[in-house]
C-alpha positions in Angstrom: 0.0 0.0 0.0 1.2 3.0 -1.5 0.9 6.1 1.4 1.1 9.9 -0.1 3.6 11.8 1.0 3.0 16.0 0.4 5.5 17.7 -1.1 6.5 21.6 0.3 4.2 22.7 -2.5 1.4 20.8 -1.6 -1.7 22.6 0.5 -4.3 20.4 2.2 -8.0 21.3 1.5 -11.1 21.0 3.7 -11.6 18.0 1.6 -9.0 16.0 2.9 -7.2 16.6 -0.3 -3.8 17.9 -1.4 -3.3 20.3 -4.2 0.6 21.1 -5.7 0.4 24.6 -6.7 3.7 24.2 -8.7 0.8 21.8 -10.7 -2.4 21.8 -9.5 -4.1 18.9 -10.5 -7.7 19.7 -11.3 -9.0 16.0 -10.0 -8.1 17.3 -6.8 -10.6 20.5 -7.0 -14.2 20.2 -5.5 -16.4 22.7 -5.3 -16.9 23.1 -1.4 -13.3 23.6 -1.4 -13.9 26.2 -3.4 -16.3 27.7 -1.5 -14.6 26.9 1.7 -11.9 28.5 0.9 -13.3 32.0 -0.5 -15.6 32.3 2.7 -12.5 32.2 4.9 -10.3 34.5 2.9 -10.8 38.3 4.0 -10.1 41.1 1.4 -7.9 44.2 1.6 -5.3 42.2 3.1 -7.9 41.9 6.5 -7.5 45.4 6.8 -10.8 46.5 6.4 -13.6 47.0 9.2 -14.9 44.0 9.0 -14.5 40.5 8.1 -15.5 40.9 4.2 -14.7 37.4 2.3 -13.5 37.1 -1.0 -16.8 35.2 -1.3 -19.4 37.7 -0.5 -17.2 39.7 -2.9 -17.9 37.3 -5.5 -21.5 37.7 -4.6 -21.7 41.4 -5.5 -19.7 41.2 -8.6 -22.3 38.6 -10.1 -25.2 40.6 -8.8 -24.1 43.6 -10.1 -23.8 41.4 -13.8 -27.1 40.5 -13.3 -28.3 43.7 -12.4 -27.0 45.1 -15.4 -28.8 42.2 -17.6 -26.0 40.4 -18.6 -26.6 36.9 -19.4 -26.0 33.8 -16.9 -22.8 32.7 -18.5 -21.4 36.7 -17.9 -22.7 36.6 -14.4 -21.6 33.0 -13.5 -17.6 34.2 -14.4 -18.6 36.8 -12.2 -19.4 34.3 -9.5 -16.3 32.7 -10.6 -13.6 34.9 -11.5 -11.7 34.7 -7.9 -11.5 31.3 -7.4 -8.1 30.6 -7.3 -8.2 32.8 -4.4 -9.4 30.1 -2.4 -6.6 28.0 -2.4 -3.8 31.5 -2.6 -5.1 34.0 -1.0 -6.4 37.5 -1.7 -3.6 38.7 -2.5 -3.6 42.6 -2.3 -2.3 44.7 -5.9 0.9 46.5 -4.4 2.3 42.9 -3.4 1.0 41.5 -6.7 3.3 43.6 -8.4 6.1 43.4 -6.3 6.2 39.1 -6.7 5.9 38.8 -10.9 6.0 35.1 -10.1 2.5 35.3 -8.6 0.4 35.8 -11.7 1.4 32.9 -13.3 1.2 30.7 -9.9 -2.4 32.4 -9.8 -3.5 31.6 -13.4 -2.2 28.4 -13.2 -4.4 27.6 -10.2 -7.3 29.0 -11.5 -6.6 27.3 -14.9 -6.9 23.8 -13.0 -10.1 24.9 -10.9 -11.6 26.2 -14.6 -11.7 22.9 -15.6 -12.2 21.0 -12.1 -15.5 23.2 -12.1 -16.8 22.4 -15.5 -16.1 26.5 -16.3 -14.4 26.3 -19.3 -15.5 28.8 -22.0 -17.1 31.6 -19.5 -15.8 35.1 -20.3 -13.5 35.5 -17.9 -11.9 37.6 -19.6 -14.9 39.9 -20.7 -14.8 43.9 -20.0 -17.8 43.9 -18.4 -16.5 41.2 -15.4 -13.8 43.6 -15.0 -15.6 46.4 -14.8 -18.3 45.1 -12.0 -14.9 43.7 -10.4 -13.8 47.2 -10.5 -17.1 49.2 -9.2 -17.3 46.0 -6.3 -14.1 47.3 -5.7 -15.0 50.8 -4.9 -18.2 49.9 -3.4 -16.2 48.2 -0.5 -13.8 50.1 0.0 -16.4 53.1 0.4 -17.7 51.2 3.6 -15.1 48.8 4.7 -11.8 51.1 4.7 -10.4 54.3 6.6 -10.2 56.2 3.2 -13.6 54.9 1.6 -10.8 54.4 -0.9 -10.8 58.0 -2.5 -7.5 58.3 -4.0 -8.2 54.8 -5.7 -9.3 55.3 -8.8 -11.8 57.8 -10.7 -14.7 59.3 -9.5 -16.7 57.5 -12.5 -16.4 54.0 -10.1 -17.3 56.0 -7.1 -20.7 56.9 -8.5 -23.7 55.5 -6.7 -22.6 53.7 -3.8 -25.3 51.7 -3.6 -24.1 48.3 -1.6 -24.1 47.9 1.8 -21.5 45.6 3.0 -23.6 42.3 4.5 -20.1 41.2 5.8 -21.6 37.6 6.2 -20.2 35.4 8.7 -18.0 32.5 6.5 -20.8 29.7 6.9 -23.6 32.1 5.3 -21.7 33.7 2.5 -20.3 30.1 1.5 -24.0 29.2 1.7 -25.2 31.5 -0.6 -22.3 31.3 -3.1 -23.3 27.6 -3.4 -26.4 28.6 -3.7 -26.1 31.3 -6.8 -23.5 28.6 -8.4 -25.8 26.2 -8.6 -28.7 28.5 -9.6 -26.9 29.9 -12.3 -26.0 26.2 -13.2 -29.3 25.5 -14.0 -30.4 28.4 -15.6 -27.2 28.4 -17.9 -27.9 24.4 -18.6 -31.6 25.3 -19.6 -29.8 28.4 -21.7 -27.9 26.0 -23.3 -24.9 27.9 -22.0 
């Protein structure tokens, strides 16, 4: 009987699994992982207010695609377009760009949880996820930092601060992020998308 051994690069999930982020294995990936992972992951390094997860971030992002009237495939990589956050961390733009090495440990990841998940083809990549990325973004920070993040960015993503930070506890934002993934699963299924 053959026993697994970790390697240094190897983090243990809720799941009793082990993913290699030097190659992360997709067969590894679940979806409560996932989810587990992104409702214990604060954003803005934990410096904000409150406990705000990367998952209720998530949340809004999707919402706000929805809200707009994009279609289910849009707002599902909206859902979606963190996830490799839940096995790296959020980690914060100034230290982004001072580790290069991190973007490609980070798209690597959420290459192999892409197609653990069955999300292959979603647009990513789409202006319109960035954008809602960006106004969540300012919408937080508004409520959730000393600044209200006013020397972020334009005034154009400061327009309308219309969210209210829920700051869920971990157990009900991972709830309802299950909850919209799988509703968005069906509806995009009976889209055929």
């Amino acid at each position: 009987m053959t026993t697994f051994s970790p390697s240094p690069n190897h983090i243990e999930l809720v799941s009793g699994r082990f993913l290699d982020l030097s190659a992360p294995d997709p067969s590894t990936i679940a979806l409560e992982d996932v989810a587990w992972g992104l409702s214990h992951t604060c954003r803005f390094a934990g410096q904000c207010h409150e406990l705000y997860t990367v998952c209720e971030h998530s949340l809004l992002v999707a919402s706000r695609l929805e809200w707009l009237g994009h279609d289910r495939a849009v707002c599902m990589a909206g859902l979606h377009h963190d996830d490799a956050e839940a096995f790296i961390g959020d980690m914060t733009q100034p230290l982004k760009n001072l580790l290069p090495e991190y973007k490609a440990i980070e798209a690597s990841v959420f290459a192999a949880v892409v197609e653990a998940l069955g999300l292959d083809g979603l647009p990513f990549d789409d202006l319109v996820v960035k954008d809602a990325d960006a106004w969540a973004l300012a919408q937080e920070a508004y409520w959730l930092m000393p600044s209200r993040g006013e020397t972020w960015w334009t005034a154009d993503l400061y327009t309308g601060c219309l969210f209210w930070p829920l700051c869920m506890r971990p157990e009900l934002a991972r709830s309802a992020w299950l909850r919209r993934h799988r509703s968005l699963t069906i509806r995009c299924a009976g889209n055929g998308r």
